[in-house]
DSSP file (Angstrom, degrees, kcal/mol; ACC not computed):
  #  RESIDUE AA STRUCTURE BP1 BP2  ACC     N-H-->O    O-->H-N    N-H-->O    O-->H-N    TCO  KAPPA ALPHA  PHI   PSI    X-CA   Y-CA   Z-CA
    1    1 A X              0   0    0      0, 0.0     2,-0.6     0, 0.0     0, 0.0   0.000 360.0 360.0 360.0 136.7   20.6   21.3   26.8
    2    2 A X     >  -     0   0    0      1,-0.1     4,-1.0     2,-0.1     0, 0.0  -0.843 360.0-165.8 -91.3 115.4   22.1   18.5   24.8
    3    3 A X  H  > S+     0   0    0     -2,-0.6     4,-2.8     2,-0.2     5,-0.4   0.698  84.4  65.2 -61.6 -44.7   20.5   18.7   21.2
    4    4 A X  H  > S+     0   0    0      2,-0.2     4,-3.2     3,-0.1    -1,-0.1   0.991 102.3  55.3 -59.9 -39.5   21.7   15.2   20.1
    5    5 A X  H >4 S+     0   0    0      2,-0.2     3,-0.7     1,-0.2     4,-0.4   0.969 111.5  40.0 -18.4 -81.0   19.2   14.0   22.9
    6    6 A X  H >X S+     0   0    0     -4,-1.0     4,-1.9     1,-0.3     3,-0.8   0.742 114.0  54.0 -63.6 -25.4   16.4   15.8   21.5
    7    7 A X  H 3X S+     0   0    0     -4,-2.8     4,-0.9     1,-0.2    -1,-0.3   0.909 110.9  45.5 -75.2 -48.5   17.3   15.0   18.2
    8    8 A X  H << S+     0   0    0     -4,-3.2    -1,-0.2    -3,-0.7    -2,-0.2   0.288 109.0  51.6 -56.6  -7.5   17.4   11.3   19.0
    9    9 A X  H X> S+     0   0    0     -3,-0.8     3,-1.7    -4,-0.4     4,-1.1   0.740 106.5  57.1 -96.5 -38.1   14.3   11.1   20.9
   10   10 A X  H 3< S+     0   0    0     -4,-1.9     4,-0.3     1,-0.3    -2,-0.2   0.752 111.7  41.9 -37.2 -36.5   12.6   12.9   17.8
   11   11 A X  T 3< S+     0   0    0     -4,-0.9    -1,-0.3     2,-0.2    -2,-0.1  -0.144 112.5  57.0-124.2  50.1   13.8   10.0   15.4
   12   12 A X  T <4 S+     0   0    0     -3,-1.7    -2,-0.2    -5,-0.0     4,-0.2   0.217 101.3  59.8 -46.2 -48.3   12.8    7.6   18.3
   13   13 A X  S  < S+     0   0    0     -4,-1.1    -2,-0.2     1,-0.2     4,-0.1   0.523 113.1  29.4-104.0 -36.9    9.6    9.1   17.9
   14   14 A X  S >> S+     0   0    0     -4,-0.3     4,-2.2     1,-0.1     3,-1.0   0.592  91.0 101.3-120.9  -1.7    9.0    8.1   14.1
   15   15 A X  H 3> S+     0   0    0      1,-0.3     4,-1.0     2,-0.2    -2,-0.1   0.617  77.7  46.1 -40.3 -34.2   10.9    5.0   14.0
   16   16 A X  H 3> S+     0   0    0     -4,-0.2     4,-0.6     2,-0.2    -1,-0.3   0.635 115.6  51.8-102.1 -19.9    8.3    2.4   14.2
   17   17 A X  H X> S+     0   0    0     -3,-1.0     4,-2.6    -4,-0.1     3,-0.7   0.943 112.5  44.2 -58.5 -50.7    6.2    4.5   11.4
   18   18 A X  H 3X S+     0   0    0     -4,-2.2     4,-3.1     1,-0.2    -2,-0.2   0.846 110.7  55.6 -89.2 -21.0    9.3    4.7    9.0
   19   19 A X  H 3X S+     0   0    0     -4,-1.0     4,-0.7    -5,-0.2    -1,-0.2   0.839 109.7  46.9 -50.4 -43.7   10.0    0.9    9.7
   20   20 A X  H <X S+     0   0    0     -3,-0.7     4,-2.3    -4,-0.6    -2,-0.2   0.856 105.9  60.7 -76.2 -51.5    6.2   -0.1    8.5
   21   21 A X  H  X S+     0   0    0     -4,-2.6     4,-1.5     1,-0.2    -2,-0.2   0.950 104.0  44.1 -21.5 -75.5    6.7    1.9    5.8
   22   22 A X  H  < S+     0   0    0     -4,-3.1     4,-0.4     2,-0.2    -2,-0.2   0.900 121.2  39.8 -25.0 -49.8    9.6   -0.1    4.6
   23   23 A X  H  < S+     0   0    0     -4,-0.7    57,-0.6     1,-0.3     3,-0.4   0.803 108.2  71.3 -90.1 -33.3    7.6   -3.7    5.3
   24   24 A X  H  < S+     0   0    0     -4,-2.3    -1,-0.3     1,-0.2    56,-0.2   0.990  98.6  41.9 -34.0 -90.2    4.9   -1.6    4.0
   25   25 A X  S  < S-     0   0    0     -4,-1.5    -1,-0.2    -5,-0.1     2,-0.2   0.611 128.5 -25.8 -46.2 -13.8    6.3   -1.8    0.5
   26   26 A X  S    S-     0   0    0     -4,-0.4    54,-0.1    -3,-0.4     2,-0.1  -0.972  84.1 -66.1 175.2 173.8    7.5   -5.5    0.2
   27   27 A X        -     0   0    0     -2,-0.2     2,-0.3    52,-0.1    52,-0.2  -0.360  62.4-164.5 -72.6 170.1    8.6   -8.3    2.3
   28   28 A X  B     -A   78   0A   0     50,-1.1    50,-1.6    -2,-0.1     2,-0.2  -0.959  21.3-141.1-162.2 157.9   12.0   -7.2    3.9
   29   29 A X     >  -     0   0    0     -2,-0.3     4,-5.0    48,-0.2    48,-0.1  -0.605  36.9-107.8-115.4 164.0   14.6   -8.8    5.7
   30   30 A X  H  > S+     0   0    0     46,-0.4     4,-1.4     1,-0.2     5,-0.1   0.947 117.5  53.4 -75.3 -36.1   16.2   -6.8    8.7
   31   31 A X  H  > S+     0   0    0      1,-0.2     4,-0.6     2,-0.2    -1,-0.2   0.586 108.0  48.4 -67.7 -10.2   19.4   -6.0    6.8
   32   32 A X  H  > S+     0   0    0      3,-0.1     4,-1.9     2,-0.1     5,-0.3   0.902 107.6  58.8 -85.0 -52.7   17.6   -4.6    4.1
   33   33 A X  H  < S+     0   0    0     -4,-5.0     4,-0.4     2,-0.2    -2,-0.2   0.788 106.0  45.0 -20.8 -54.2   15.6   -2.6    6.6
   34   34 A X  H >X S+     0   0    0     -4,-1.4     4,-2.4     1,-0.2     3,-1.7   0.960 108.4  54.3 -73.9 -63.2   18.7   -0.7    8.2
   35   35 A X  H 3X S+     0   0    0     -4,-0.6     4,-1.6     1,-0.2    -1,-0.2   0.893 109.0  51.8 -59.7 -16.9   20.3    0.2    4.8
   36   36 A X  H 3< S+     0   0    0     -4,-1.9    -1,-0.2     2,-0.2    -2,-0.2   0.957 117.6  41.8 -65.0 -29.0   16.5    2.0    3.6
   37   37 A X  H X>>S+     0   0    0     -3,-1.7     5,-2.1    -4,-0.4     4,-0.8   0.941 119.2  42.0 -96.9 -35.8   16.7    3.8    6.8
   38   38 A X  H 3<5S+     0   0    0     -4,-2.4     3,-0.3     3,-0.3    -1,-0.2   0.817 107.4  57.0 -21.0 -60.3   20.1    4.4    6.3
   39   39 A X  T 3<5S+     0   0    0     -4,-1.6    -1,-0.2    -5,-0.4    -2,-0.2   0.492 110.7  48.5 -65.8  -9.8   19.9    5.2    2.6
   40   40 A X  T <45S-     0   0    0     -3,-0.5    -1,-0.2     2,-0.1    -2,-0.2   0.672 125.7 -98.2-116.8 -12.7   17.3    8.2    3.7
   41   41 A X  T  <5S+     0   0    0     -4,-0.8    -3,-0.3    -3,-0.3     2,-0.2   0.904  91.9 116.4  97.1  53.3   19.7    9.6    6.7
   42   42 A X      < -     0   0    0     -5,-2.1     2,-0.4    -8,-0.2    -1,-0.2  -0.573  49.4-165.5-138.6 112.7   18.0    7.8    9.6
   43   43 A X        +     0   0    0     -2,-0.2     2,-0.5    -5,-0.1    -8,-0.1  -0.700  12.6 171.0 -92.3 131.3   20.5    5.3   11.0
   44   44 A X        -     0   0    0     -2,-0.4     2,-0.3   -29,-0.0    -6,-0.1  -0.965  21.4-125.5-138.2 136.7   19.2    2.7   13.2
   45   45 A X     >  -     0   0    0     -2,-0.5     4,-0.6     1,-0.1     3,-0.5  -0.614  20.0-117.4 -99.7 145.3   20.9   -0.3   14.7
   46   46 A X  H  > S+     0   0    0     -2,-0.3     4,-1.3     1,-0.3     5,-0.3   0.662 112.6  48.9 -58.9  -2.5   20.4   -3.5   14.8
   47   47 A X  H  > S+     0   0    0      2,-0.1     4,-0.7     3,-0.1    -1,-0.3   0.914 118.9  45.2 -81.5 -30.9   20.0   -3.9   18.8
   48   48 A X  H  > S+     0   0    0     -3,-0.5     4,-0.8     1,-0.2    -2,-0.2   0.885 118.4  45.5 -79.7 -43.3   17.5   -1.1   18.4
   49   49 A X  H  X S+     0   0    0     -4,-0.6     4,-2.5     2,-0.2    -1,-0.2   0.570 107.8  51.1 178.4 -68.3   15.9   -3.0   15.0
   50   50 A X  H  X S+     0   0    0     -4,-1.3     4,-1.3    -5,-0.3     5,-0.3   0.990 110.7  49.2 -53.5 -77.0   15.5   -6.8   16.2
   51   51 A X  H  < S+     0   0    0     -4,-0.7    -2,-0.2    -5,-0.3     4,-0.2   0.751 115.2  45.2 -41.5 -43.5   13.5   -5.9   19.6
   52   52 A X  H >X S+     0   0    0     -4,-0.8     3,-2.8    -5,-0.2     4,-2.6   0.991 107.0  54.2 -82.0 -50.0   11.1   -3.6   17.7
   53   53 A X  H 3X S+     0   0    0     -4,-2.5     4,-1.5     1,-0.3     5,-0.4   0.922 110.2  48.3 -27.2 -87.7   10.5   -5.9   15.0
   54   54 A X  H 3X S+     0   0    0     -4,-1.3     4,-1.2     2,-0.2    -1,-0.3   0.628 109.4  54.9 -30.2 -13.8    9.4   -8.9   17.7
   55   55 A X  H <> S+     0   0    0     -3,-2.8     4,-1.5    -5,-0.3     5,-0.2   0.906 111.2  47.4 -92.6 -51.0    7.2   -6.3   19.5
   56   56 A X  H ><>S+     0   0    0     -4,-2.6     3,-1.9     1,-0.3     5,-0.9   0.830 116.9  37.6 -31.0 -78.7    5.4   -5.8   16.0
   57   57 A X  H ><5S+     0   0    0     -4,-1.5     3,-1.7     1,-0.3    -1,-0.3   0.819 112.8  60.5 -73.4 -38.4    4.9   -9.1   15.0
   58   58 A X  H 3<5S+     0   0    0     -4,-1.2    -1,-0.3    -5,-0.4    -2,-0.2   0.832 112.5  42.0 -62.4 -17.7    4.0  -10.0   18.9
   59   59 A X  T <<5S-     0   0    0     -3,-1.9    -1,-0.3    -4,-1.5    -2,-0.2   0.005 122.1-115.3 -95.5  23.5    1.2   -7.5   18.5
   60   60 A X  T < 5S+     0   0    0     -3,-1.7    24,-0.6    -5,-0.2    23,-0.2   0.368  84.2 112.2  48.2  12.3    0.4   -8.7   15.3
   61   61 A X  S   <S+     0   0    0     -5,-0.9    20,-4.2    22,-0.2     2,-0.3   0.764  79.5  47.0 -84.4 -31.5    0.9   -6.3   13.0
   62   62 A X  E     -B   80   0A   0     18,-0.3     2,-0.3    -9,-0.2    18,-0.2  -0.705  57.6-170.2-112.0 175.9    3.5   -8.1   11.5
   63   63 A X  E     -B   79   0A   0     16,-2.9    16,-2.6    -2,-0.3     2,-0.3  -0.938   6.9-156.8-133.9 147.8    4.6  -11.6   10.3
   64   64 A X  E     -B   78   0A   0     -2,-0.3     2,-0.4    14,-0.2    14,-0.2  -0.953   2.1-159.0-137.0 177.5    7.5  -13.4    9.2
   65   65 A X  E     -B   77   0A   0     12,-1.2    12,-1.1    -2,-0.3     2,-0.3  -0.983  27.8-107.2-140.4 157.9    8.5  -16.3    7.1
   66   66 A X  E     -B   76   0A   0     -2,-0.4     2,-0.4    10,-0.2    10,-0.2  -0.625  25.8-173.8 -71.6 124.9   12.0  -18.9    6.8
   67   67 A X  E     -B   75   0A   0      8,-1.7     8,-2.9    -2,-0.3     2,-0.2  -0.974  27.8-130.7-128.6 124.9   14.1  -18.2    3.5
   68   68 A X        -     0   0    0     -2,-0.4     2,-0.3     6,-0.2     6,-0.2  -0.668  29.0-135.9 -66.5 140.4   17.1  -21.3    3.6
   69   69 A X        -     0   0    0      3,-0.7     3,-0.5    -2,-0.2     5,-0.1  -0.704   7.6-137.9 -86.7 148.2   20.1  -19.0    2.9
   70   70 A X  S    S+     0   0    0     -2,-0.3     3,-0.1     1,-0.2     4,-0.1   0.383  99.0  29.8-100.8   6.4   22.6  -20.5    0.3
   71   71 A X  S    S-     0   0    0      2,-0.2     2,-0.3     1,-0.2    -1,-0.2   0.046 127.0  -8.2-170.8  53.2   25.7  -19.1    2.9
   72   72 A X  S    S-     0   0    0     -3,-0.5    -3,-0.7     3,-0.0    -1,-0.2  -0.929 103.0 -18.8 159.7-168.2   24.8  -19.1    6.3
   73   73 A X  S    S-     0   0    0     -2,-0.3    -2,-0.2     1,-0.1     2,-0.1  -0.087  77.8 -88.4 -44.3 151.5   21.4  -19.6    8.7
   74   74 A X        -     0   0    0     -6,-0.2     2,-0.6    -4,-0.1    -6,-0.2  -0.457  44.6-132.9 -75.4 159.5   18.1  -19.3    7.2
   75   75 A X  E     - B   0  67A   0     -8,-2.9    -8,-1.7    -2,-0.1     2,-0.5  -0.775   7.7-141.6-106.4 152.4   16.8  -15.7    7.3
   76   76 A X  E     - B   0  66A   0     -2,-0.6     2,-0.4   -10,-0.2   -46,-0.4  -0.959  21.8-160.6-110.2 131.2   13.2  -14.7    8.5
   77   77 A X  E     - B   0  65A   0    -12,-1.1   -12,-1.2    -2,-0.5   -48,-0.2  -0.956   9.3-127.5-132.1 107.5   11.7  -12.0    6.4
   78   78 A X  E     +AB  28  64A   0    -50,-1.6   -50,-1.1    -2,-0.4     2,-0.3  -0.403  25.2 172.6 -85.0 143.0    9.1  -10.0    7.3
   79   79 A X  E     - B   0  63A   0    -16,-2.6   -16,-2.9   -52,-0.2     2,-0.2  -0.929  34.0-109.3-151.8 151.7    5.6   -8.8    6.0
   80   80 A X  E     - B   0  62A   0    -57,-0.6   -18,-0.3    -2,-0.3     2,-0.2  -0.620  25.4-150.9 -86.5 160.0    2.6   -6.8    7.4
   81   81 A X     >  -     0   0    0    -20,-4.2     4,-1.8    -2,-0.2   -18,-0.0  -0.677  36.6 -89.6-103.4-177.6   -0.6   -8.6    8.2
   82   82 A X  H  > S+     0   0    0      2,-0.2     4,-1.1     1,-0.2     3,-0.4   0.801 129.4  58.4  -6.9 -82.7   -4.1   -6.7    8.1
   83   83 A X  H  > S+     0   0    0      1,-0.2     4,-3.1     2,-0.2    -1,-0.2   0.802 106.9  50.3 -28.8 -63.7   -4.0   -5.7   11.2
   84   84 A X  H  > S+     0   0    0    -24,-0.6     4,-4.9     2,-0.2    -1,-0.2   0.904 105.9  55.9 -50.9 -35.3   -0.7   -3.9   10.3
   85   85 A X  H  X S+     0   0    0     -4,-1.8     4,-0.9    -3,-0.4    -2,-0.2   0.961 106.8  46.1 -59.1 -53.1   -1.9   -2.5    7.7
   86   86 A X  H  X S+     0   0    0     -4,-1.1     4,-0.9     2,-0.2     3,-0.4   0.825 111.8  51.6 -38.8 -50.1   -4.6   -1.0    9.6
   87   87 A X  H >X S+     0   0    0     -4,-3.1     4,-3.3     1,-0.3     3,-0.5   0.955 107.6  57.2 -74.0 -56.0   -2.2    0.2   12.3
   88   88 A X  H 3X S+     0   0    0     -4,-4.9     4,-2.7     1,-0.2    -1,-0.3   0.881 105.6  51.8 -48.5 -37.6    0.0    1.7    9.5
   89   89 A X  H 3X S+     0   0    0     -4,-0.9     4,-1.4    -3,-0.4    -1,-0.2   0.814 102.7  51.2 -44.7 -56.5   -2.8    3.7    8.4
   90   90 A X  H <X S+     0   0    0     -4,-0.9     4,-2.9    -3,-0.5     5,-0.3   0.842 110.7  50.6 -44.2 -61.7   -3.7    5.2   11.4
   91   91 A X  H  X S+     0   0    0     -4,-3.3     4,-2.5     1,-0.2     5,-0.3   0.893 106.9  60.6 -55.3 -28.3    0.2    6.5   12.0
   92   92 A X  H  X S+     0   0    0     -4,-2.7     4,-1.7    -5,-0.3    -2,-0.3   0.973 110.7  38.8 -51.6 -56.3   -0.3    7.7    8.3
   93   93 A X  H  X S+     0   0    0     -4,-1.4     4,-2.2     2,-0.3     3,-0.4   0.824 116.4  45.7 -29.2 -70.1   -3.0    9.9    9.7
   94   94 A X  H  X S+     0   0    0     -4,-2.9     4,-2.2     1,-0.3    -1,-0.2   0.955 112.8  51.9 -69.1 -49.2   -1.6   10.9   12.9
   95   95 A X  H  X S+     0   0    0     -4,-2.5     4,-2.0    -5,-0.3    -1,-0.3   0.955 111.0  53.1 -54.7 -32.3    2.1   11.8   11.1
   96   96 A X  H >X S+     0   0    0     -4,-1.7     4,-1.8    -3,-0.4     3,-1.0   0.943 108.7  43.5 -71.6 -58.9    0.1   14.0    8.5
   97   97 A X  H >X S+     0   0    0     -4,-2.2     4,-1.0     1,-0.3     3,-0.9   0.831 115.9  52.2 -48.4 -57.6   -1.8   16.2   10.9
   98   98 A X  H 3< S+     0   0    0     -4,-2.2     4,-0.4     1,-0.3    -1,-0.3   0.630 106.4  47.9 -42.9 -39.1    1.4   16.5   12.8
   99   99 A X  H XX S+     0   0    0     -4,-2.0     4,-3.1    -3,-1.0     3,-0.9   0.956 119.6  47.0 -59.0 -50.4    3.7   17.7    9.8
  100  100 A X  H XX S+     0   0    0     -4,-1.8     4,-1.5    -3,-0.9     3,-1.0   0.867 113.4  42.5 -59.5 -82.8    0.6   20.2    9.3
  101  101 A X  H 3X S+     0   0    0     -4,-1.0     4,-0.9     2,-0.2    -1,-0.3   0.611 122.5  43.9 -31.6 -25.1    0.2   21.4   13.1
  102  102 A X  H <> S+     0   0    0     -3,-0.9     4,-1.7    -4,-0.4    -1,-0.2   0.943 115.6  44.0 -94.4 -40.3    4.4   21.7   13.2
  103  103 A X  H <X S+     0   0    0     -4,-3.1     4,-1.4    -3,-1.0    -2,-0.2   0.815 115.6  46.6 -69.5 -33.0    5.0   23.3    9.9
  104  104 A X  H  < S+     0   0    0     -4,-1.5    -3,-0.2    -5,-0.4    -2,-0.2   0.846 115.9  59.3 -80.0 -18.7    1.7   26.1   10.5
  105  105 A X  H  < S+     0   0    0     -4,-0.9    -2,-0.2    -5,-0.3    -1,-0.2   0.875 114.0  24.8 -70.5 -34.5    3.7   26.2   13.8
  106  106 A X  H  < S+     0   0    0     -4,-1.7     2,-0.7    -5,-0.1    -2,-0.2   0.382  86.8 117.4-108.8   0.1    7.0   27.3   12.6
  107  107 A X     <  -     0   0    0     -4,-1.4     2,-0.2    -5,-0.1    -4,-0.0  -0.785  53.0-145.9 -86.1 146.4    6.4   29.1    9.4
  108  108 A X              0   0    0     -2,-0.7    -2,-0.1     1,-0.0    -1,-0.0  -0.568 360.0 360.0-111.1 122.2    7.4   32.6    9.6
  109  109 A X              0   0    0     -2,-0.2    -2,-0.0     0, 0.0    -1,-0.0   0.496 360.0 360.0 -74.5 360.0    5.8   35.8    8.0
């Protein structure tokens, strides 16, 4: 069995939580994005990054707005709406019970 698979479907798996998290905290621009997830050991690229970001916002959880850049294209910068907010909530939920259920699964007497 190939372990970078499993390992890669696992941080597949929380990816659109840890993203909302970020966006969570502040508006964020997609480069800003990568280096948090980066900065914590979970590297994610920008093809994977862009695509999921548009499914967010097409579902409404997110928004973005035009910032003129002083040295290139303007950048769009992203914020939750409500709706996101709500939806983050819910993943909080479901990601706690899970840490609980995985850790009472694997601790050892």
């Amino acid at each position: 069995m190939n372990i970078d698979n499993t390992q890669s479907q696992m941080r597949k798996g929380v990816l659109e939580f840890c993203i909302l998290a970020i966006i969570r905290q502040g508006e964020a621009y997609p480069s800003d994005i990568i280096e948090k997830m980066k900065a914590a050991g979970l590297h994610v690229l920008e093809g994977t990054l862009y695509p999921l970001l548009t499914r967010l916002k097409n579902a409404g959880l997110l928004k973005y707005r035009w910032v003129e850049s002083p040295s290139g294209p303007p950048r769009k910068y992203f914020s939750m709406t409500p709706e996101g907010e709500a939806f983050y909530h819910m993943l909080e939920e479901t990601w706690k019970e899970m840490v609980t259920a995985v850790n009472q699964l694997t601790q050892t007497d």
